[in-house]
Gaussian input, Z-matrix of N, CA and C with variables (Angstrom, degrees):
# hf/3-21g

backbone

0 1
 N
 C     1     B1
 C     2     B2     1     A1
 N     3     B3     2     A2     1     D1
 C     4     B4     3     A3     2     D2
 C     5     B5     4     A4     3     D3
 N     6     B6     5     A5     4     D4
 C     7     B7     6     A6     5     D5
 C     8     B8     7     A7     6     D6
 N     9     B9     8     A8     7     D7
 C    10    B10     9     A9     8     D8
 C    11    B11    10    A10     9     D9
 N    12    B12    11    A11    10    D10
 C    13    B13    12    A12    11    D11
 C    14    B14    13    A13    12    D12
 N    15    B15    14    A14    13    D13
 C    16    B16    15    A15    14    D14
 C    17    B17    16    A16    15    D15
 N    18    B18    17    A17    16    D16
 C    19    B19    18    A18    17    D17
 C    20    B20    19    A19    18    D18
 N    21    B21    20    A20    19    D19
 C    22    B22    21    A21    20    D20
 C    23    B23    22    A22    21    D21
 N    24    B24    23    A23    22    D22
 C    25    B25    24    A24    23    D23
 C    26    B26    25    A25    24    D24
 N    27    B27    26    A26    25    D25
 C    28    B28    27    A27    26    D26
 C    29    B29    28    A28    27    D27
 N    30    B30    29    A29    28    D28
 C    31    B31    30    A30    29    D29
 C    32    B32    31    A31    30    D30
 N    33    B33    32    A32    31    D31
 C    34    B34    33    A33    32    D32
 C    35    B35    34    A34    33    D33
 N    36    B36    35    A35    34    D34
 C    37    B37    36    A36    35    D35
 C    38    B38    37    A37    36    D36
 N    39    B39    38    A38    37    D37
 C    40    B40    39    A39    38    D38
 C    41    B41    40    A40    39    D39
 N    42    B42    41    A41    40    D40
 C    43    B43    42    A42    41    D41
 C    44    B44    43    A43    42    D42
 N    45    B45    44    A44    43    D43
 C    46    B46    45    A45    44    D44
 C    47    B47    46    A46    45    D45
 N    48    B48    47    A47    46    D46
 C    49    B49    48    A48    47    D47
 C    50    B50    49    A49    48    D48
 N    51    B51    50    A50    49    D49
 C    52    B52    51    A51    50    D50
 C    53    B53    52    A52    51    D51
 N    54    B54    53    A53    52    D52
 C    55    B55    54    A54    53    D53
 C    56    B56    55    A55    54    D54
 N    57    B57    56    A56    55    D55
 C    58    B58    57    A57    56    D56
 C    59    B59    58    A58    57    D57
 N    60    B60    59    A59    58    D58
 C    61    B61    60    A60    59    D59
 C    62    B62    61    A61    60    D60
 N    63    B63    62    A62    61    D61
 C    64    B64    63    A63    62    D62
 C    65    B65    64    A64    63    D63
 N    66    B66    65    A65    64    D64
 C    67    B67    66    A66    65    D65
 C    68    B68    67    A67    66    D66
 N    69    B69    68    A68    67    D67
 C    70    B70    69    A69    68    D68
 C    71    B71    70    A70    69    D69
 N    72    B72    71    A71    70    D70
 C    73    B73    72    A72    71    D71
 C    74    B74    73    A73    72    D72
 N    75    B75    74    A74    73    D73
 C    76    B76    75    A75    74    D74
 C    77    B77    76    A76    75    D75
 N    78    B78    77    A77    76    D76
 C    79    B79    78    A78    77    D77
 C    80    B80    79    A79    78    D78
 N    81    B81    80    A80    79    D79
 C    82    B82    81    A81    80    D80
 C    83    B83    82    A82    81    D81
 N    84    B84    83    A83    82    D82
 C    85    B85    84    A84    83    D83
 C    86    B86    85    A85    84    D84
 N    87    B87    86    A86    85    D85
 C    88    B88    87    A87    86    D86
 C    89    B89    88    A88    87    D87
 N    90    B90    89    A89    88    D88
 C    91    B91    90    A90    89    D89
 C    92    B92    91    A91    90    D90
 N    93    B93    92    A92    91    D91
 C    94    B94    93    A93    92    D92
 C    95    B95    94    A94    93    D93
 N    96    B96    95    A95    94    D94
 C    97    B97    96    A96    95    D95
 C    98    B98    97    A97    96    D96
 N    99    B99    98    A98    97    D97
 C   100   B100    99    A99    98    D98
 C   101   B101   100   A100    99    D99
 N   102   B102   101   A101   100   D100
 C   103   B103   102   A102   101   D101
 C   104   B104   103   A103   102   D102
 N   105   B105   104   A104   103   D103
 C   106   B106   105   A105   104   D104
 C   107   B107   106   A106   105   D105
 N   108   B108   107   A107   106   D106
 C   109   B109   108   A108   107   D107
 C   110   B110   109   A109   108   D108
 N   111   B111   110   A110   109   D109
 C   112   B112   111   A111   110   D110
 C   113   B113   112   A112   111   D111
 N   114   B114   113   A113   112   D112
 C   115   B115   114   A114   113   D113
 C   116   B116   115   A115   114   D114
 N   117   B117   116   A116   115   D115
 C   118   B118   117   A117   116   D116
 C   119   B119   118   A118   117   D117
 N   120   B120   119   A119   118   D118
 C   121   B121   120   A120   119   D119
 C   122   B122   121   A121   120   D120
 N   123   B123   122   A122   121   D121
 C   124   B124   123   A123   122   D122
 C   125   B125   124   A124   123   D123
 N   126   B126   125   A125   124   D124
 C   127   B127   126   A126   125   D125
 C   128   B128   127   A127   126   D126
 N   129   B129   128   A128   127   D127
 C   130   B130   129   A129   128   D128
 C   131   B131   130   A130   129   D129
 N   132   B132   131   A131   130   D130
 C   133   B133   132   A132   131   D131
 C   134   B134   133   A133   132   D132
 N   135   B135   134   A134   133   D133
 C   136   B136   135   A135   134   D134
 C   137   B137   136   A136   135   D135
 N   138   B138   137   A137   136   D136
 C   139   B139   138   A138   137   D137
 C   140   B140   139   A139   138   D138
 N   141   B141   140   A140   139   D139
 C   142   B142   141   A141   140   D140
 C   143   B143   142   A142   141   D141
 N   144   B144   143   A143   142   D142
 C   145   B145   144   A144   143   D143
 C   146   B146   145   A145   144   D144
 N   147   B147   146   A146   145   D145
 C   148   B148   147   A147   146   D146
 C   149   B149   148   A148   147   D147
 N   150   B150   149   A149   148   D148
 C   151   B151   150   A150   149   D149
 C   152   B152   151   A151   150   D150
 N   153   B153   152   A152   151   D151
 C   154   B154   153   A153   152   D152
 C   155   B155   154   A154   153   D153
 N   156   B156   155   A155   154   D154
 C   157   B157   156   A156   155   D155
 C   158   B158   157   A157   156   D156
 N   159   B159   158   A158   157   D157
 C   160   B160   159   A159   158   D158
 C   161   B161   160   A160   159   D159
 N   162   B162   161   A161   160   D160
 C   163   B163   162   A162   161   D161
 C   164   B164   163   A163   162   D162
 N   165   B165   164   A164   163   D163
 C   166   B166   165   A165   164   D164
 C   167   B167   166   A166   165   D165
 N   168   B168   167   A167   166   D166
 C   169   B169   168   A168   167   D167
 C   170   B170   169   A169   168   D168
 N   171   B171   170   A170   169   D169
 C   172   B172   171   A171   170   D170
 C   173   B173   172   A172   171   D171
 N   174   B174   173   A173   172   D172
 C   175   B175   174   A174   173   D173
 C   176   B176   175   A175   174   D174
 N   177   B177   176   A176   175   D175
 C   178   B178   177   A177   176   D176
 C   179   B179   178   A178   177   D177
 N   180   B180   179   A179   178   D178
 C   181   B181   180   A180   179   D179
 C   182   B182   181   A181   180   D180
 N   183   B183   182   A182   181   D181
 C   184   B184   183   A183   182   D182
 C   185   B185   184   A184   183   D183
 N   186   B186   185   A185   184   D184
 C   187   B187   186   A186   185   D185
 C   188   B188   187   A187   186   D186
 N   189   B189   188   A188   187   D187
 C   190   B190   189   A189   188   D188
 C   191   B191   190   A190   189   D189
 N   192   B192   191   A191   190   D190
 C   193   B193   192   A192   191   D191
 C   194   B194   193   A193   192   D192
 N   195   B195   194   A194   193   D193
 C   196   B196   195   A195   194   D194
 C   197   B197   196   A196   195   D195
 N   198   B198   197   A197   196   D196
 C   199   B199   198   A198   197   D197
 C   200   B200   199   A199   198   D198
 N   201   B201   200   A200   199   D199
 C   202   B202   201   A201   200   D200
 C   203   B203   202   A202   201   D201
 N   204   B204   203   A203   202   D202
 C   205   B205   204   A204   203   D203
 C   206   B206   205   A205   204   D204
 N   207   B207   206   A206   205   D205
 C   208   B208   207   A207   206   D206
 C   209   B209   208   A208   207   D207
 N   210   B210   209   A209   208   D208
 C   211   B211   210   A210   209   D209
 C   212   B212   211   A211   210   D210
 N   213   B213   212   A212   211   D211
 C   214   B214   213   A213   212   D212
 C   215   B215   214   A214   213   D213
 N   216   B216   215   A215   214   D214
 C   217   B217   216   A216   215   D215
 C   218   B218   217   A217   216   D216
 N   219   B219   218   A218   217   D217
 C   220   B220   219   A219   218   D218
 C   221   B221   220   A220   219   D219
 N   222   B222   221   A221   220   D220
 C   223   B223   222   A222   221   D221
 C   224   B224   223   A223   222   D222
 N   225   B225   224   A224   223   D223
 C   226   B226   225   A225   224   D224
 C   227   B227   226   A226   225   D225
 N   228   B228   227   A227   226   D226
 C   229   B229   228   A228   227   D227
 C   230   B230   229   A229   228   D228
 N   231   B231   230   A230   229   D229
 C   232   B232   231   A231   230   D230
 C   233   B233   232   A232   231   D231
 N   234   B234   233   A233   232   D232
 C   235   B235   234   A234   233   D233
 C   236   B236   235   A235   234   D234
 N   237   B237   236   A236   235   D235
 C   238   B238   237   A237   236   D236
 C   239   B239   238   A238   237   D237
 N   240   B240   239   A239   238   D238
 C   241   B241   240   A240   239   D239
 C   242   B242   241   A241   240   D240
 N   243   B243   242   A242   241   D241
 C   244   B244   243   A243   242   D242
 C   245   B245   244   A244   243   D243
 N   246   B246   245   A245   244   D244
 C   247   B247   246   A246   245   D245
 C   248   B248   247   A247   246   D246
 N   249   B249   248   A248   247   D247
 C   250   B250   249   A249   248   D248
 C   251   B251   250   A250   249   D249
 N   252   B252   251   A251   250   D250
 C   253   B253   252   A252   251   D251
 C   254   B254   253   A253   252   D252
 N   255   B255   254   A254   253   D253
 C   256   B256   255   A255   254   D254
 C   257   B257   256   A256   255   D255
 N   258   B258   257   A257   256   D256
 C   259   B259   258   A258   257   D257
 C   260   B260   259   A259   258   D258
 N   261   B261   260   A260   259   D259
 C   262   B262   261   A261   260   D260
 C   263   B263   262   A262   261   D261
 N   264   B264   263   A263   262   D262
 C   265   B265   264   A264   263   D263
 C   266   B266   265   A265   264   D264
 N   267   B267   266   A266   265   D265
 C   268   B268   267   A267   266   D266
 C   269   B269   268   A268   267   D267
 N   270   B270   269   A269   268   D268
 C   271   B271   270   A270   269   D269
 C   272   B272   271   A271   270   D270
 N   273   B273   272   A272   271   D271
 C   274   B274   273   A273   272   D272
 C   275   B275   274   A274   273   D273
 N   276   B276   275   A275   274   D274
 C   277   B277   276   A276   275   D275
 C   278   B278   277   A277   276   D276

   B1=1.4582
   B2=1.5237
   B3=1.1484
   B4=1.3616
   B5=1.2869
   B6=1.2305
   B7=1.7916
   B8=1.7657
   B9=1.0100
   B10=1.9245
   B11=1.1377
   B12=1.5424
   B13=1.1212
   B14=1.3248
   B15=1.7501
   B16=1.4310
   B17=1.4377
   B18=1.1595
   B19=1.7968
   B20=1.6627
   B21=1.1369
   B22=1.9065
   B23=1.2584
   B24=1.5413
   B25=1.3646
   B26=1.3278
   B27=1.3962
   B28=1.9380
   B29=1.6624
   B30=1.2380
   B31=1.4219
   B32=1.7320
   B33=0.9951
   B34=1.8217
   B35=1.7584
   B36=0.9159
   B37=1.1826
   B38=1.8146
   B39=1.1482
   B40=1.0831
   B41=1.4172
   B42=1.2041
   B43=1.7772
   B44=0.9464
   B45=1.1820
   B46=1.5343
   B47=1.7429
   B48=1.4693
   B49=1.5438
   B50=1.8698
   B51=1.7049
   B52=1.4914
   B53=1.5758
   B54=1.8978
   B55=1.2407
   B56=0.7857
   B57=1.8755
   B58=1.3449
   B59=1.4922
   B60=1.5445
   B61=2.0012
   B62=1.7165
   B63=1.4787
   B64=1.3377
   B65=1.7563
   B66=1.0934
   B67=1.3907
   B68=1.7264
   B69=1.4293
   B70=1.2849
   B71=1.5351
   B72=1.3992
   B73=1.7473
   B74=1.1484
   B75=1.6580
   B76=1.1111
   B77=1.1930
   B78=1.2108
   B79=1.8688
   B80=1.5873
   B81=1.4217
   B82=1.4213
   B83=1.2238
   B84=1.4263
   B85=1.3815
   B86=1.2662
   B87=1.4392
   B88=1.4463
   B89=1.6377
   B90=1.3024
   B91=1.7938
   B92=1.7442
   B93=1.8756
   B94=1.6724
   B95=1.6727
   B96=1.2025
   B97=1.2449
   B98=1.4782
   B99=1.5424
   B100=1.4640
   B101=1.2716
   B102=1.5399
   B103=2.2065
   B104=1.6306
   B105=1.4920
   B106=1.2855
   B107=1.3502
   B108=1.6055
   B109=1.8130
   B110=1.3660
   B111=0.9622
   B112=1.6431
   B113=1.4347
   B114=1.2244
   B115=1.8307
   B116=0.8974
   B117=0.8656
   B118=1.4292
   B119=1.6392
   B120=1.2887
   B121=1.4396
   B122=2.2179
   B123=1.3941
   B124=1.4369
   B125=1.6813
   B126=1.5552
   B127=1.3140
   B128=1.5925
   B129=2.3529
   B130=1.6757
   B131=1.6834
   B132=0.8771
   B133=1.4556
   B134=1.9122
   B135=0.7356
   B136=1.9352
   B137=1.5166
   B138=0.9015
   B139=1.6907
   B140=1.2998
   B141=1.1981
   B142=1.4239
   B143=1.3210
   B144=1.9411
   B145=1.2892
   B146=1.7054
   B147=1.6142
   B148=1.2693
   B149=1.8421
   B150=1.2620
   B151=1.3133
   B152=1.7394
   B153=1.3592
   B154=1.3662
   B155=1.6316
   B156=1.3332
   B157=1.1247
   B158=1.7863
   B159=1.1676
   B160=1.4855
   B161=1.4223
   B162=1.3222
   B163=1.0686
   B164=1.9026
   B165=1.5096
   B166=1.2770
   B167=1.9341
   B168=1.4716
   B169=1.7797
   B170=1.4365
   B171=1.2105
   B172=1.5882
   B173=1.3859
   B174=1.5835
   B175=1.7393
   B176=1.2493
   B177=1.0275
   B178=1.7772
   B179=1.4955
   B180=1.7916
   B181=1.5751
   B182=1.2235
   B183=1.8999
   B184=1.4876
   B185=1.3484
   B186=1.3808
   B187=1.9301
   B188=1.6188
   B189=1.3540
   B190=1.3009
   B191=1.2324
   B192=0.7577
   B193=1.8067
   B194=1.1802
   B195=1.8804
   B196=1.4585
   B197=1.1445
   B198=1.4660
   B199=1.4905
   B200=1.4792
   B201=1.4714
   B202=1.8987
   B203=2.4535
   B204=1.6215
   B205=1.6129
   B206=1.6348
   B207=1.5532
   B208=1.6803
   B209=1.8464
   B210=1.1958
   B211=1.7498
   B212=1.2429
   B213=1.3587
   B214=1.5897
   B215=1.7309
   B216=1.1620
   B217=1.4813
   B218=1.5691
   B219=0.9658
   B220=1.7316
   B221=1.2937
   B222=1.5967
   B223=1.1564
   B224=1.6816
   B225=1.4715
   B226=1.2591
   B227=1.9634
   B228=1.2101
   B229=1.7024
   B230=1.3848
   B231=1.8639
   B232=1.6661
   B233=1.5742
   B234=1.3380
   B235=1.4173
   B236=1.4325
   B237=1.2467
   B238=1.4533
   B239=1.6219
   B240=1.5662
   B241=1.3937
   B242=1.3990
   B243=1.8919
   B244=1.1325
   B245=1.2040
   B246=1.8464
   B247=1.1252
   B248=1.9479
   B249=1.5511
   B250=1.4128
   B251=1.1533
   B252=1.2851
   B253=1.6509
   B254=1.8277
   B255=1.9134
   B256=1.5612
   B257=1.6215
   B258=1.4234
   B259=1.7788
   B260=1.2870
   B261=1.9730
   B262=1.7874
   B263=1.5998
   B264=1.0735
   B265=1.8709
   B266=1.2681
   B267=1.1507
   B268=1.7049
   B269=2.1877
   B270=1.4947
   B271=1.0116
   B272=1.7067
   B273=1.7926
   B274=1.3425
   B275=1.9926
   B276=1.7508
   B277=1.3183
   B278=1.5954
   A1=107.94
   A2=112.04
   A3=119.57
   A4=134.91
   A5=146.02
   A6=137.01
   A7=84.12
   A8=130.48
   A9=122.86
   A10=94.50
   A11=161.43
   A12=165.76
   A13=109.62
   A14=109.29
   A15=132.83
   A16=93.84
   A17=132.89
   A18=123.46
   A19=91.66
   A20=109.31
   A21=93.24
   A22=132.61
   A23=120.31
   A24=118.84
   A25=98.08
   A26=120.69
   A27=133.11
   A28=92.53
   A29=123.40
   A30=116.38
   A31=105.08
   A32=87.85
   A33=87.23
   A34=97.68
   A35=142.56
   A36=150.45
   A37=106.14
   A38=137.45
   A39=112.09
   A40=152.29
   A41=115.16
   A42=125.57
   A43=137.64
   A44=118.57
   A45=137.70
   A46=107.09
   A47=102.18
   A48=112.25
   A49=94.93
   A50=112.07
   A51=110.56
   A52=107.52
   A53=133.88
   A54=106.92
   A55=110.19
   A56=150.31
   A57=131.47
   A58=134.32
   A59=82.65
   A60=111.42
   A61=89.28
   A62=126.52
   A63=116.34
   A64=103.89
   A65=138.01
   A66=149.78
   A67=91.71
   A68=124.40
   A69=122.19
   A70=112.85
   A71=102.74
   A72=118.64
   A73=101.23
   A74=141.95
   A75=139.08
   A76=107.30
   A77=149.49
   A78=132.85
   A79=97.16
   A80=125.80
   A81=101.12
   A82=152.79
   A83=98.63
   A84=116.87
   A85=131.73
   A86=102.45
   A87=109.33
   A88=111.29
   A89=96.25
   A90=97.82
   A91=106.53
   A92=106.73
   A93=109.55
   A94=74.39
   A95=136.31
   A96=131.69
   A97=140.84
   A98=86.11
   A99=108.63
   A100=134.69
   A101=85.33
   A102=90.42
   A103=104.88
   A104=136.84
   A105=116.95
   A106=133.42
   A107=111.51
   A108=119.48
   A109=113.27
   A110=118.25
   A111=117.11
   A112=119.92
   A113=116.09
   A114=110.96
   A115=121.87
   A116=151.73
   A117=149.26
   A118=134.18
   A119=126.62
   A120=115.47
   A121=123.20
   A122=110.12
   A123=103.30
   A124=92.61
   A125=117.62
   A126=105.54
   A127=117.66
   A128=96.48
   A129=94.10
   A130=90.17
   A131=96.06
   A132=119.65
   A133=96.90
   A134=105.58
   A135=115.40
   A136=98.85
   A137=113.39
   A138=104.69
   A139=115.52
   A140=139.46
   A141=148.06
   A142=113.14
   A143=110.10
   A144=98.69
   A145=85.47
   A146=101.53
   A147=110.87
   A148=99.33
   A149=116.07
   A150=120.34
   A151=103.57
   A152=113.38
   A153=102.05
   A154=102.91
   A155=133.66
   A156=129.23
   A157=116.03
   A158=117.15
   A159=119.19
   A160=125.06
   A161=139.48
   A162=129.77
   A163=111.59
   A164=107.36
   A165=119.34
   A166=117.24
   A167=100.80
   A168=88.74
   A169=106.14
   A170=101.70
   A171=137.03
   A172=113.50
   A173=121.20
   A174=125.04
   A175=114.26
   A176=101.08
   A177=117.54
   A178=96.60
   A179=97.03
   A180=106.91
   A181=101.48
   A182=100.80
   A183=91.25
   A184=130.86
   A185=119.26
   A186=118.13
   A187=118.29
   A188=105.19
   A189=99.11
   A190=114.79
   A191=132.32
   A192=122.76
   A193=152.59
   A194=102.45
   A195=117.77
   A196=126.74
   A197=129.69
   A198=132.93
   A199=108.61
   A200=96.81
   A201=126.03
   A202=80.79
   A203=83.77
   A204=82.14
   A205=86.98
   A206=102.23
   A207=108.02
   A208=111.30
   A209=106.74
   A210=102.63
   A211=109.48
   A212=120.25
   A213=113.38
   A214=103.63
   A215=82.10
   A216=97.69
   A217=127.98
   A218=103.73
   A219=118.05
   A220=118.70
   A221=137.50
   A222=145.00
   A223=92.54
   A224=111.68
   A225=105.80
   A226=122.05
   A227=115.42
   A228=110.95
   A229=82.56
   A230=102.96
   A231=127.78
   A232=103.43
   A233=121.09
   A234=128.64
   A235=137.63
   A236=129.10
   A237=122.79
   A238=125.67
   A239=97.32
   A240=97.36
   A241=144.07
   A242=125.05
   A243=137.08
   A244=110.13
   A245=128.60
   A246=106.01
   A247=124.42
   A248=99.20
   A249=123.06
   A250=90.95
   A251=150.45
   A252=141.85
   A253=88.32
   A254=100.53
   A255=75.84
   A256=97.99
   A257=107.82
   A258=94.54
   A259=158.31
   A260=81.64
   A261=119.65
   A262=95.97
   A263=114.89
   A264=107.91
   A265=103.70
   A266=115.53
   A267=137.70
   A268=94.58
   A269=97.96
   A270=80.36
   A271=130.24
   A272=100.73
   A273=96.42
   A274=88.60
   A275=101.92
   A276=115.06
   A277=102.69
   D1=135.61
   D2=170.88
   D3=-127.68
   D4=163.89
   D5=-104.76
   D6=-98.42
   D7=-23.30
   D8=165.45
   D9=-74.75
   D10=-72.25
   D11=-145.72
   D12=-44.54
   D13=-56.30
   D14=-176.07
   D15=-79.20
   D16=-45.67
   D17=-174.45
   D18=-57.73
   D19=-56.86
   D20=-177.65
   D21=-65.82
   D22=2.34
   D23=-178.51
   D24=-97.93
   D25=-57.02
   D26=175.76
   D27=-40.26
   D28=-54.64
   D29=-171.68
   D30=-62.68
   D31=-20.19
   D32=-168.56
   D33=-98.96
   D34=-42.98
   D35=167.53
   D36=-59.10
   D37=-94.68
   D38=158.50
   D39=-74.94
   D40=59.09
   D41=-178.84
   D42=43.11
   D43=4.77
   D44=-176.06
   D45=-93.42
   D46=172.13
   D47=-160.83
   D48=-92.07
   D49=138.08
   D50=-179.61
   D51=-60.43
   D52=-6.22
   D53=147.63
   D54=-67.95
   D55=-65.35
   D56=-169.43
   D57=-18.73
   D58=-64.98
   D59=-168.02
   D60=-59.07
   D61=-42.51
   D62=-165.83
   D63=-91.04
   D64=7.50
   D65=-172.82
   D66=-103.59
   D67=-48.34
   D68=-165.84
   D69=-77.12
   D70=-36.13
   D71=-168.67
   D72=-80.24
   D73=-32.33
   D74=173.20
   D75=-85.42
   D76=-20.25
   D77=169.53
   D78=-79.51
   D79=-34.24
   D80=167.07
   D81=-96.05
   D82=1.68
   D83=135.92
   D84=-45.35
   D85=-50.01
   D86=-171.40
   D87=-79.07
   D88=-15.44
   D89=-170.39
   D90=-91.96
   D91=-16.40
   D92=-175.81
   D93=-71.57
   D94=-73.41
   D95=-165.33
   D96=-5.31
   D97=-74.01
   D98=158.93
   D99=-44.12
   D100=-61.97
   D101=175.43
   D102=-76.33
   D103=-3.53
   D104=151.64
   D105=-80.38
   D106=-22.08
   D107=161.34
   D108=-70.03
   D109=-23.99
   D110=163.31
   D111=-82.94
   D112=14.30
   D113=-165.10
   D114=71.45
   D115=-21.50
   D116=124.68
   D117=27.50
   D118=36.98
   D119=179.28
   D120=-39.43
   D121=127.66
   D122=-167.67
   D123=-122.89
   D124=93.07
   D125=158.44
   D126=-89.56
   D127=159.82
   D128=175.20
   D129=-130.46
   D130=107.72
   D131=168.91
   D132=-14.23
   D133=125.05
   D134=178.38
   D135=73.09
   D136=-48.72
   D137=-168.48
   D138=-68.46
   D139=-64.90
   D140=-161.79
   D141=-178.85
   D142=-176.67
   D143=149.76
   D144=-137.56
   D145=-175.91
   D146=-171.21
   D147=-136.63
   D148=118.20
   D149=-162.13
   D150=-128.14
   D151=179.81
   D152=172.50
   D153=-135.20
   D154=118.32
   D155=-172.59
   D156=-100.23
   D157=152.96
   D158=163.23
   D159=-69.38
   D160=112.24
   D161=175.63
   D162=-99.52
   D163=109.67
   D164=172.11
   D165=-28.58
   D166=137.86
   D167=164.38
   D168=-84.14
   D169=154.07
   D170=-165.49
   D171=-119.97
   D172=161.30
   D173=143.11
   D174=-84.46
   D175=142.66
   D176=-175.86
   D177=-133.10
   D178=170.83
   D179=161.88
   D180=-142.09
   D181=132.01
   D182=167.91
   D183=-73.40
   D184=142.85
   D185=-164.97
   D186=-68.81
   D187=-17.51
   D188=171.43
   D189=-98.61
   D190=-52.36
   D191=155.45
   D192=-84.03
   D193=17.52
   D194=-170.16
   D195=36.44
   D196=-1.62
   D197=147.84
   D198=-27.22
   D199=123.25
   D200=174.00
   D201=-57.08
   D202=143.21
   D203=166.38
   D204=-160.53
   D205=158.19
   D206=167.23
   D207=-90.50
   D208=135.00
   D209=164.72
   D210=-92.12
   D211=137.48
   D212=177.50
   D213=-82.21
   D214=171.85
   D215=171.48
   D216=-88.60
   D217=116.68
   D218=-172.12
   D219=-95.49
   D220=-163.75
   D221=171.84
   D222=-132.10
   D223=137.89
   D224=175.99
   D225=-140.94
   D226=130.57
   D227=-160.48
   D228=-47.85
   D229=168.76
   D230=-173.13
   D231=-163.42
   D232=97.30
   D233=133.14
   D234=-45.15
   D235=85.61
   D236=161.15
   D237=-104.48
   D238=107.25
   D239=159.29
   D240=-28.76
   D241=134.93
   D242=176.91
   D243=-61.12
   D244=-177.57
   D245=153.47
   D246=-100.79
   D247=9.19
   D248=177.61
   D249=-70.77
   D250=-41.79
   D251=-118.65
   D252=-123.57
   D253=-42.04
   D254=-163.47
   D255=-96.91
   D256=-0.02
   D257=152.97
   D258=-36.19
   D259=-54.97
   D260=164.65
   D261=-65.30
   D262=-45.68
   D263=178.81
   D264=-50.56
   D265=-98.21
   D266=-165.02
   D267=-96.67
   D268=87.73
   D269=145.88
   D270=-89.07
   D271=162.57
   D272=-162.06
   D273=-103.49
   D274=142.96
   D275=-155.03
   D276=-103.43

């Protein structure tokens, strides 16, 4: 599914016009965004949360020349599943 796909179901799910549903889904997108580049952890109760983690520097190799190289250390977005969400996934039988 992709981000028109989902604007037409929210529009279709709650009654509103696919500008609306796509006016609403994109400011909160844009706003989980935000408060995760700022540090920001954003949980939704059943759904997930959306956090931003540190990823340590590392050894690497570059692929074209297998040269040993260091990766620095970054900050990187992080999805973790609810247990509502990974229920609907795998329910347990």
């Amino acid at each position: 599914m992709n981000k028109g796909e989902l604007v037409d179901k929210v529009a279709e799910k709650a009654n509103v016009t696919k500008k609306e549903a796509d006016a609403v889904l994109s400011a909160a997108l844009e706003t989980i965004m935000e408060a995760v580049s700022e540090g920001d952890k954003v949980t939704l109760v059943g759904f997930g949360s959306f956090e931003s983690r540190e990823r340590k520097a590392r050894e690497g190799r570059n692929p074209k020349t297998g040269q040993k190289m260091t990766i620095p250390e970054t900050k990187v977005p992080a999805f973790s599943a609810g247990k509502l969400f990974k229920d609907k996934v795998a329910p347990n039988k």
